[in-house]
C-alpha positions as CSV (number, residue, x, y, z in Angstrom):
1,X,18.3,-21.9,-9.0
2,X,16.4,-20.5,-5.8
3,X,18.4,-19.6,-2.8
4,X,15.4,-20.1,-0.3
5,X,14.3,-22.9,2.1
6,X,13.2,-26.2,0.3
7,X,9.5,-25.6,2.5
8,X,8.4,-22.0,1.2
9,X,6.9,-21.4,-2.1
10,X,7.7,-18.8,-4.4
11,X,4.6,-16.9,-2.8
12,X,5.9,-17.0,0.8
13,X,9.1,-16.2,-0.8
14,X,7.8,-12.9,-3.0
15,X,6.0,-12.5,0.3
16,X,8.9,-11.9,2.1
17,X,11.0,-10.0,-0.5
18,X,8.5,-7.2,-0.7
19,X,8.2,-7.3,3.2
20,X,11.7,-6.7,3.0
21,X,11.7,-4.1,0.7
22,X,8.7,-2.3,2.6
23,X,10.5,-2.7,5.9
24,X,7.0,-5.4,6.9
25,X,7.1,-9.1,7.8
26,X,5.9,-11.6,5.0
27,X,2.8,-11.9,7.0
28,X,1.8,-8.7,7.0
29,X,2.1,-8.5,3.2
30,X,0.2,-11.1,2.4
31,X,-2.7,-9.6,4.9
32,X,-2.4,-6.3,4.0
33,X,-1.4,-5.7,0.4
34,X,-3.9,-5.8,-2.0
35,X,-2.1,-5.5,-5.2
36,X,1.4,-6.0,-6.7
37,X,1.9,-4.6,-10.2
38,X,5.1,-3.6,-12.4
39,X,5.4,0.1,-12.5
40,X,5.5,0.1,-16.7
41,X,9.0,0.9,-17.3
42,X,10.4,-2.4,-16.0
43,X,12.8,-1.3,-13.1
44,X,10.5,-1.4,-10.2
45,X,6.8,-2.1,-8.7
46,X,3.8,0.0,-7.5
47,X,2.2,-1.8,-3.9
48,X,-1.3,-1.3,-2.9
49,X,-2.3,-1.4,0.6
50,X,-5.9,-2.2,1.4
51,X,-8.1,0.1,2.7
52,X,-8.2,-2.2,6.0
53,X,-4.4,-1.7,6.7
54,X,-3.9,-1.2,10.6
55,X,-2.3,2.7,11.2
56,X,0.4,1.0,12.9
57,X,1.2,-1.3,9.9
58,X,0.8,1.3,7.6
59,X,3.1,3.4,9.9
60,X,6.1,1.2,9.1
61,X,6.4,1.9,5.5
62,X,8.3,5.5,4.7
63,X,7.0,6.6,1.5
64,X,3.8,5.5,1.3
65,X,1.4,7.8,0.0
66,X,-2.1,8.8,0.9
67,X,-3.3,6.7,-1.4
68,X,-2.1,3.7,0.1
69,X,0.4,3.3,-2.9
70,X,4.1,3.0,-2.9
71,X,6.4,2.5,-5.7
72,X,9.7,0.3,-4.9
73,X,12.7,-0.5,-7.0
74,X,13.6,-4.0,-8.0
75,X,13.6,-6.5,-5.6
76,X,15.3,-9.6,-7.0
């Protein structure tokens, strides 16, 4: 059973549990992040950011590499 409001759909919800994760509002994931993808072994994710991302945005998120990538642990 889902624990979120009856209104948001499972994308505004993984929306917000990555902007959670990333230290971001929903919003700004969904603008911003080009790509979501499991990281192979199963325990964690690998975020894109788009080339577009605003400095400040991209300012937000410790860890993120020059590259724009970030891996994150589970988030569920």
């Amino acid at each position: 059973m889902n624990d979120y409001p009856m209104d948001e759909t499972d994308s505004d919800h993984r929306h917000r549990q990555f902007g959670q994760a990333l230290g971001l509002d929903a919003d700004e994931v969904e603008l911003w992040v080009s790509s979501i993808e499991e990281d192979g072994s199963g325990m964690g994710y690998v975020v894109h950011f788009s080339s577009e991302t605003p400095v400040d945005v991209l300012a937000k998120v410790p860890g993120l590499g020059a590259d724009l990538t970030i891996n994150i642990g589970p988030i569920d």
